[in-house]
MARRO-489940 format. One record per residue (C-alpha): x negated, z negated, y. Coordinates in pm, whole numbers, plus 50000, padded with zeros to 5 digits. Layout:
BEGIN
XZY
...
! end
This chain:
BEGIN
514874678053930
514124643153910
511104639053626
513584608653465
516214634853336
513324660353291
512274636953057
515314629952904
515944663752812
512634672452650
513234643852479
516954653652383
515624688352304
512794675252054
515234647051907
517914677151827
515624700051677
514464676851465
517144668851296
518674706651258
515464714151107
515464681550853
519004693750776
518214729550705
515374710150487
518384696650307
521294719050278
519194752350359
521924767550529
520044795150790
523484803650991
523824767551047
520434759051170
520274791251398
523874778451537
523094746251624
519544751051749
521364778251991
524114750852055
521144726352104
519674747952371
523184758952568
523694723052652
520104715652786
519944752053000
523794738553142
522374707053263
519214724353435
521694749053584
523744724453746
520764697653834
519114734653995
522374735254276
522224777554259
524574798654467
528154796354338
527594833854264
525074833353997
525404833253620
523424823053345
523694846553056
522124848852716
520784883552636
519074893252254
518904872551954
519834841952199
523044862752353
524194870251994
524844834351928
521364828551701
518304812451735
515864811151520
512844780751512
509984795851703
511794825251914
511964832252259
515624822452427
515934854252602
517894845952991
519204870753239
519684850453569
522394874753709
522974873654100
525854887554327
523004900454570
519194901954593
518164863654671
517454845354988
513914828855031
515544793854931
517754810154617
513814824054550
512744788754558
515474770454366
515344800054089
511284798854005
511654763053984
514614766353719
512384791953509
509324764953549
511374735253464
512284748953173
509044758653033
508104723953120
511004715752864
508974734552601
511524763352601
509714800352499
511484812052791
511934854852843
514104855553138
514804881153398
516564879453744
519264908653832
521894920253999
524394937553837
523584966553983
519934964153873
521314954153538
522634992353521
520655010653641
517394991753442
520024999253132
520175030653235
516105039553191
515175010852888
517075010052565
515704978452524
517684966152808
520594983752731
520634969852354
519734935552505
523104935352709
525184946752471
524934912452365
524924895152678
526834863752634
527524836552948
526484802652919
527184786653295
527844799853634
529794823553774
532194838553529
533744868153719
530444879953796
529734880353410
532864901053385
532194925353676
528674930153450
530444933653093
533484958953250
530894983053437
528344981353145
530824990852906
531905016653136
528775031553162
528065033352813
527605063452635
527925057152265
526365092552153
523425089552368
523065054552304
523335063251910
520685092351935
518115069552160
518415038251896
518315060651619
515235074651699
513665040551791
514645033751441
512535063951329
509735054251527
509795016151396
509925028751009
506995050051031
504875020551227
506025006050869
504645038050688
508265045550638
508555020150348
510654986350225
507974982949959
505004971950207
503054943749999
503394924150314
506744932950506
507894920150775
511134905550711
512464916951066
510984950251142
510344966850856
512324994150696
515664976050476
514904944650749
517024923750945
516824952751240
518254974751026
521254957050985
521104949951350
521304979951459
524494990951306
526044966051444
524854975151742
526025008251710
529455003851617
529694975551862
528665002752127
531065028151994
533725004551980
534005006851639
533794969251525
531534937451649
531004921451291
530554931450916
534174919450853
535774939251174
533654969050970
535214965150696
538854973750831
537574997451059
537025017550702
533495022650763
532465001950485
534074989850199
534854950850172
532244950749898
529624964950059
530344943150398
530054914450185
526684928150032
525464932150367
526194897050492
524594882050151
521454905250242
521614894150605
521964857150500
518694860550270
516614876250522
517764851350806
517064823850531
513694840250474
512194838850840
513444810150919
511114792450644
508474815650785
508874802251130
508924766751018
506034767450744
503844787951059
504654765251309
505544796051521
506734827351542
505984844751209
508114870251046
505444887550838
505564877950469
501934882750434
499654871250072
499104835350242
502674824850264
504464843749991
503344810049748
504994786049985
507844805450090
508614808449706
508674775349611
510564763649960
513394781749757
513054765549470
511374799049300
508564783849031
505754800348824
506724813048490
504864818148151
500914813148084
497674835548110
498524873748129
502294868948064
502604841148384
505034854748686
504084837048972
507024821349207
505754847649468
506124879449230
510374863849206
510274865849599
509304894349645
510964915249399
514174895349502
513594909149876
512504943649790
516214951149595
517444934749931
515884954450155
516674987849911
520484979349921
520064977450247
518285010550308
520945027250074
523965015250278
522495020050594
521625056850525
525945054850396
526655033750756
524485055451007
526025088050842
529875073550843
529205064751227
527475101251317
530505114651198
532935092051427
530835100851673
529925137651645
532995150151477
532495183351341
534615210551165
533665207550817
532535241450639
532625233650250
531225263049985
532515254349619
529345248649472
530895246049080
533815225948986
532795191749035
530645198249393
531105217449752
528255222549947
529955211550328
527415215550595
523955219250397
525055181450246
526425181349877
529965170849866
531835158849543
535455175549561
537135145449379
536695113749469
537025103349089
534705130249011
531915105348870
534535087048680
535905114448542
532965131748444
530065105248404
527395134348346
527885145148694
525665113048782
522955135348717
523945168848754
524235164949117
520285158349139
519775189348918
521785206549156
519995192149468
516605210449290
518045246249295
519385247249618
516925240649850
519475245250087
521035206650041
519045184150275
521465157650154
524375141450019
527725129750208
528205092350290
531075099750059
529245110749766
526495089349817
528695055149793
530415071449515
527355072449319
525715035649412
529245022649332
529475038148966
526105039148881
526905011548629
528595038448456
525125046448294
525345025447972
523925028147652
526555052547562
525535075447858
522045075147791
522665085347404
524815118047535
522535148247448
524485167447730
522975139247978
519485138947817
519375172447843
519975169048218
517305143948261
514755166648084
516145194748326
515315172848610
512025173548535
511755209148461
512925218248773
510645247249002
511095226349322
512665195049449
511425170449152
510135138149338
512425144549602
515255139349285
513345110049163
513045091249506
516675094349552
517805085449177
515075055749242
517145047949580
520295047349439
519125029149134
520425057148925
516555058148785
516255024548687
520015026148497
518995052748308
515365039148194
516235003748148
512454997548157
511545014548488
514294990848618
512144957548531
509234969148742
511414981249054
510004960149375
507184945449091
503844933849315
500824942849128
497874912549161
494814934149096
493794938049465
493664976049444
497164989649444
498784984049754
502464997649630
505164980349397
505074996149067
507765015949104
506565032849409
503285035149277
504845055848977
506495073949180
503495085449436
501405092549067
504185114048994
504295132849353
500325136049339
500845155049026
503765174749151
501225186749440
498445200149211
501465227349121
502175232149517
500415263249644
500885248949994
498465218549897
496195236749661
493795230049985
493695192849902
492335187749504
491665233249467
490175223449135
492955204949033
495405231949173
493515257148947
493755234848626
497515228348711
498165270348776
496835273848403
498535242648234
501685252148047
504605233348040
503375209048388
506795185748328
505135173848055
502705156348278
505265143648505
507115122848247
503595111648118
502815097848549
506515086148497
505785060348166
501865055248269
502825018748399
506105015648342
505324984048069
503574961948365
504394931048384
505394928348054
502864909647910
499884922847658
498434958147705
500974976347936
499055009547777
499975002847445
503354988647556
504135020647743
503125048147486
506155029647281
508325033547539
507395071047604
506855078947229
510685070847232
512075085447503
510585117347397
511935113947031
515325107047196
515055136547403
514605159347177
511135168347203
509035182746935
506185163246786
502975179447011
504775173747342
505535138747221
501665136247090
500555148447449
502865127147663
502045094147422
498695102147472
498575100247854
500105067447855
497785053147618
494145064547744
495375067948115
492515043548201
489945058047953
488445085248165
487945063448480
486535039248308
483895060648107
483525079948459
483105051448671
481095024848384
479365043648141
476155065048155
477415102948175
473755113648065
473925096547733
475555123747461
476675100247242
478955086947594
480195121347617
480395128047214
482725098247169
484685105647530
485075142547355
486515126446990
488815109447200
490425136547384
489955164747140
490675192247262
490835207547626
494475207047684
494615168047628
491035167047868
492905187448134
496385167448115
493805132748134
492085144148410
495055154548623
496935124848585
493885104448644
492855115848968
496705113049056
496225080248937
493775069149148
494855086249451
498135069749383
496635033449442
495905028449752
494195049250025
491055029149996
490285033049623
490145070049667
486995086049760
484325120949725
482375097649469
484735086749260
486075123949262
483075140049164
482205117948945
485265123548710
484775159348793
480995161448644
482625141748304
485075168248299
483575196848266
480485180148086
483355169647805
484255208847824
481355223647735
481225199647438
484885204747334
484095245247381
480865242547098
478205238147301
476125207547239
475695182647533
471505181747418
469075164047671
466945198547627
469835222147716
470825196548032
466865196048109
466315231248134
470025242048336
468795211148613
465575225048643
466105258048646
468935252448957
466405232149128
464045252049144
465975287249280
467075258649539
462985249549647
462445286349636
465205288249922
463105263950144
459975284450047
457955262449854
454925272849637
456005280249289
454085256949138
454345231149429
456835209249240
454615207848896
452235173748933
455195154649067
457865164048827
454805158648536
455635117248685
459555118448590
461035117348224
463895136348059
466145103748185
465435112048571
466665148548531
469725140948358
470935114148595
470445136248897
472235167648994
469935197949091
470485193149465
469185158949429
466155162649226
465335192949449
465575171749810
463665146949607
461215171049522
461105188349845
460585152349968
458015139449791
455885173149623
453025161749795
453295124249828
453905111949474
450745092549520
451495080049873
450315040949897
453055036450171
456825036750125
458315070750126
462085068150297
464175094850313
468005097350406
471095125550443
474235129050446
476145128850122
476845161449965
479545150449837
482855128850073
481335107450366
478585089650368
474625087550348
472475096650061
468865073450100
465975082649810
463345050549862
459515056149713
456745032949638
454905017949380
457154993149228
457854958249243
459954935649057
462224925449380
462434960649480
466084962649445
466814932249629
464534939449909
466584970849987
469944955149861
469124928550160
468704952050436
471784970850343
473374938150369
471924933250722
473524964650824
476644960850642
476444992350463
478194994350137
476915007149840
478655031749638
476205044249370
472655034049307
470255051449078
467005035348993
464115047248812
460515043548775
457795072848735
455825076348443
452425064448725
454435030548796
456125043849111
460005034449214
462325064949295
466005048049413
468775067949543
471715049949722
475105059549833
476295040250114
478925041850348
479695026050660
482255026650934
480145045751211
478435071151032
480465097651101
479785090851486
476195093951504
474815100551187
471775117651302
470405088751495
471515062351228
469625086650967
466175081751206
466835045451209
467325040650843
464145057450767
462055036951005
463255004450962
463465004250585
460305018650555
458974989350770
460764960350578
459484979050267
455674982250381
455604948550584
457634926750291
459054891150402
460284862150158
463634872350074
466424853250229
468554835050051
472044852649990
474464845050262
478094833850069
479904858050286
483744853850325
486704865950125
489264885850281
492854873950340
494154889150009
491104882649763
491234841249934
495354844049852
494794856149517
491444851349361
490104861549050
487534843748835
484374861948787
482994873648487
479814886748360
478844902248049
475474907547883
475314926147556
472124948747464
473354988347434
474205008747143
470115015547095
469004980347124
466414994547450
468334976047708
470444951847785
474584962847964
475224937948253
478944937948378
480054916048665
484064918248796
484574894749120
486404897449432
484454918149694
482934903249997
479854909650172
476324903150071
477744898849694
475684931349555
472424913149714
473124880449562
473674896749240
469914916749330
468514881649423
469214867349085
468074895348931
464494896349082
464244852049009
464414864648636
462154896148750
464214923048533
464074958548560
467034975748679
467355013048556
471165021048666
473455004848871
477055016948837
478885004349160
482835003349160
484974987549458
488774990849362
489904975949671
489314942349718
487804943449369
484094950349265
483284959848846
479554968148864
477834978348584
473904971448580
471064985348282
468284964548273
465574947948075
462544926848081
460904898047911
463544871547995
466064887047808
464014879247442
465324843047460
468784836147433
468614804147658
467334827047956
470134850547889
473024820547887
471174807348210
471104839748366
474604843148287
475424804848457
473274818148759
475374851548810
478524830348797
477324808349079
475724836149311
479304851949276
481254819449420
482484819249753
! end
């Protein structure tokens, strides 16, 4: 082609584009942009057909996104070159220089060169292919030979086959997605409730011959002209949703990830709302706008994919009267009148009631299942006042088997949120704390399923000690409704604990309840944080910590309902957040509060002597002398033993017996006892950057600290104890353990100036949404030491910085209580020393925190 009208179409390309994009800028109308950039494109691949002089007998023919008539900014314009006959050295020629002129146009080009026979029988062995075709539309060339294509590839479709192969594609794709609408960073076109969804119905039915458009599906009866028109609204959004994506990328981008969700937000006009904890940010609108998209579209799918199995796989329908409102026809519940909702509003929820007691229902029809997300606004005020359907509800919960299976679906058909108005305000919610990696909803939801576990006995394998404290709990339901109202006030502005015991106080007064089962379930929802945060912050080897934990929960039915939901709680997060540590941890506070609640006093002599004692039938194991252990435990104080467990101080012991007085660092390391992990105790007389110097060759290895306990003998000596993790420990643990001991006993015995604190970098979500640090210094309840407690957004290198500042002011550190919640760190540090007398060094050391913890 001559490079003048080469020119002149990149040039006529760029022009055009322009100008549908400033337009879209303007009206924001996504069909229109995706039509004329398509229209754009047909009329510059014409002109390089005809300028390329092919064989009369080819064809030029959209295939994809392209061949449906749609393109969107940054996607590839899909071509099938489609040939009479396999090409002739010169047709070779003349066809690799089309495809290279017209990525020399700047076209993302995916093209392919076929005959039609090749276009079968590739069809036949790809479902990508196949789906590609059945959108094949012609743009130039040879339009018989399009024709001869369309007739044989229709003929050679087989709409059952083709419905089972795309149908499990679409399995496959969801669980790539973790089989979820309510990813915090979905991808508008792939992910479950997406723009593929809706796709592939219309794929489907177009194969089956069903209909080739939402409207066409409409008056084929498959859908309802409601619902089509839902489905074109929730096509429109998503379309109008990448399509900002692409442009605000510059490419192709169809991920709303944390970056973008801002910009996307306000490209629609969406704008922050409120101030300080009651402000909604543009971004929170966005999302929770696409998440009831994509769950409409879930819900109607499920409705489509179900009508369409049925066209296609027609069965003889075997229907077993169930009661007078339901049949049960082919292990799917059936209503028997189609006004049966209508009629008999209570039947909203007595189908899910049903769907618990026979175990036999995998389902509901397509029938009954628009039937209820059509009258679901039938749950008013009126309906939820009707004892007869509170009762239900309450029944629900009650139920032996089947309960979050109810509550998912009531939650998918919004039937959940209609009938607690309140859960319906946080459905699709984001949460901004950089630890829970769900929607509020589905967070509730996976708190309440964790619970529902602890009462399985085919996962009492998981959490057995929470199994066994479930098997002896009466009335469990109780602490399902209590998982149900935990968050349910989020977002609301003010304490969502104290917001939500309101909310559940009433429900259970409305319900019927009596006043200890209200107590209880009120309870949870208020002080659902509590034990965490005494677990994870507080020193559990202080009585008066445990003594004022115990006054809180008061008895051992409230301890054992806190403790279950917590742990559900926390598993119910996000993967990350959960962990052996964190688990023991509560664990030790439980049954420490126990013995308390049961009479017997949580003394430092009655801990002393039960630590001891185990320790020592332990070092008899390994065959020690009995009175091996006696000058070094003379060097350690009551505090020591109480902050250790027995197999601690007896490794320690078994360690050290005969080199408490050793003038070169002692390093040992194991694995964790507890979860994954390595357990490092570090000896040597100490020094007032101790902590740092170790802090900075974790940070050299990238290990993260979980735990650190520091103390000091009463001879001056430093005995530390870290829990750190890392991602290759499980791989090679024994020659890591070698390592650690050798090289940190070097850095220790052969000290260098320390380094100064590298900044580190912020991951994606902490840089998208950052939180300002804080730090708190207040002396402790005794007036002995002095309660330092930072809250930033995790990175690497931050626990050293925090070390480095610590040893400038040379303070001793006695505990170090390290928390990550995901991209979150809340550390909790006891220290002391001379700097803390004046309150100007405690202000500056304050200022120098807050500056070590910038990015």
């Amino acid at each position: 082609m001559d490079k003048e009208i080469r020119e002149r179409l990149k040039a006529q390309l760029k022009a055009e584009r322009q100008v549908i994009i400033g337009t879209f800028r303007t009206d924001g109308m996504p069909e229109k942009l995706l039509r004329s950039l398509r229209q754009s494109v047909d009329a510059v691949l014409t002109e390089a057909w005809h300028h390329a002089r092919l064989p009369a007998n080819t064809a030029l023919v959209g295939v994809g996104g392209y061949g449906r008539g749609e393109l969107f900014p940054y996607s590839d314009v899909d071509l099938l070159i489609l040939l009479d006959h396999a090409p002739d050295a010169a047709t070779t020629e003349k066809l690799e220089g089309l495809v290279q002129l017209l990525w020399d146009l700047g076209l993302e080009i995916g093209s392919s060169i076929r005959t039609v026979d090749e276009c079968l029988s590739e069809s036949k062995a790809d479902i990508t292919v196949q789906t590609s075709l059945l959108e094949a539309r012609l743009i130039c060339g040879d339009e018989p030979l399009f024709e001869q294509l369309q007739a044989r590839y229709s003929a050679a479709m087989d709409p059952q086959a083709f419905f089972q192969a795309k149908l499990l594609e679409m399995r496959q794709r969801h669980a790539k997605y973790e089989d979820t609408a309510f990813s915090l960073e979905p991808n508008c076109k792939e992910s479950p409730g997406g723009l593929r969804d809706l796709q592939v119905i219309l794929w489907l039915v177009k194969a089956a011959g069903l209909a080739n458009s939402w409207r066409t599906l409409a008056t084929s009866g498959l859908v309802t002209q409601a619902e089509a028109k839902g489905l074109m609204e929730k096509e429109r959004a998503f379309k109008d949703i990448r399509v900002r994506l692409h442009l605000h990328a510059g490419r192709r981008e169809d991920r709303l990830v944390f970056d973008v969700q801002t910009a996307i937000a306000e490209s629609l006009g969406l704008e922050n709302t409120g101030a300080g904890v009651e402000m909604r940010r543009a971004s929170e609108y966005l999302m929770q706008r696409y998440y009831w998209a994509a769950k409409a579209v879930t819900q109607l799918n499920t409705i489509l994919l179900q009508n369409i199995e049925e066209r296609l796989f027609p069965r003889e329908e075997h229907a077993v009267q169930i009661n007078a409102r339901f049949n049960d026809v082919n292990g799917l519940i059936d209503m028997r009148d189609d006004d049966t909702f209508t009629q008999t509003p209570s039947a909203i929820l007595e189908i899910f009631l049903l769907m618990t007691e026979r175990p036999s229902l995998k389902g509901m029809t397509s029938r009954t299942m628009r039937a209820l997300w059509n009258e679901r606004f039938l749950i008013d005020a009126a309906f939820r006042a009707d004892p007869a359907n509170r009762a239900l509800f309450l029944r629900i919960l009650q139920a032996p088997k089947g309960i979050i299976h109810a509550l998912r679906r009531m939650n998918d058909l919004s039937i959940l949120g209609r009938y607690l108005p309140n859960f319906r305000k946080i459905v699709g919610q984001m949460q901004h704390d950089l630890f829970h990696v769900y929607t509020v909803d589905q967070h509730i939801l996976m708190v309440v399923r964790n619970m529902r576990r602890f009462s399985m006995a085919e996962h009492a394998h998981e959490y057995p000690f929470c199994s066994q404290l479930m098997a002896n709990f009466g009335q469990p339901w109780l602490l399902y409704l209590g998982a149900l109202f935990h968050d349910i006030a989020k977002g609301r502005g003010g304490d969502h604990s104290t917001l939500g015991r309101v909310d559940a106080e009433q429900f259970c007064r409305d319900h019927g309840m009596n006043d200890a089962d209200t107590e209880l379930v009120s309870f949870l929802v208020e002080h659902h944080l509590d034990m965490s945060q005494v677990a994870q912050k507080q020193d559990l080897s202080d009585p008066d910590v445990i003594a004022a934990f115990a006054r809180k929960v008061g008895d051992e039915r409230h301890l054992t309902a806190l403790y279950l939901l917590t742990v559900a709680d926390i598993r119910g997060t996000s993967p990350k957040v959960w962990n052996a540590w964190k688990a023991k941890l509560l664990e030790d506070l439980y049954r420490i509060t126990l013995r308390v609640l049961g009479g017997q006093p949580h003394s430092a002599d009655h801990e002393l002597q039960n630590r001891q004692q185990e320790a020592l039938a332990t070092l008899r194991l390994y065959g020690l002398a009995p009175d091996a252990h006696l000058a070094f435990w003379k060097q350690l104080d009551v505090a020591y033993f109480l902050r250790h467990d027995a197999s601690d101080i007896a490794w320690q012991t078994r360690a050290l017996y005969d080199k408490f007085n050793s003038e070169q660092p002692v390093v040992k390391c194991r694995l964790a006892p507890i979860g994954e992990g390595l357990q490092i105790a570090v000896y040597l007389r100490d020094q007032p950057d101790l902590f740092a110097r170790i802090c900075s060759y974790f940070d050299r290895k990238n290990f993260s600290i979980l735990d650190a306990k520091i103390h000091t003998t009463r001879h001056g000596y430093a005995l530390d104890t870290f829990l750190v993790t890392e991602q290759n420990f499980a791989k090679s643990y024994r020659d890591i353990i070698n390592l650690i001991e050798h090289e940190l006993c070097g850095a220790l015995t052969h000290p260098e100036p320390l380094s100064p604190p590298g900044k580190g970098r912020l991951s994606r979500l902490s840089r998208t949404f950052p939180m300002q640090p804080t730090v708190d210094l207040r002396p402790d309840e005794r007036g002995q030491y002095y309660l330092l407690s930072i809250a930033a957004n995790d990175r690497a290198g931050l626990l050293y910085a925090i070390a480095n500042v610590l040893a400038k002011y040379r303070l001793n550190l006695h505990t170090a209580k390290v928390m990550t919640l995901g991209e979150r760190v809340e550390d909790v540090f006891l220290i002391d020393g001379a700097a803390l007398g004046n309150p100007r060094n405690q202000l500056q050391l304050e200022t120098d925190l807050l500056d070590a913890m910038k990015v």
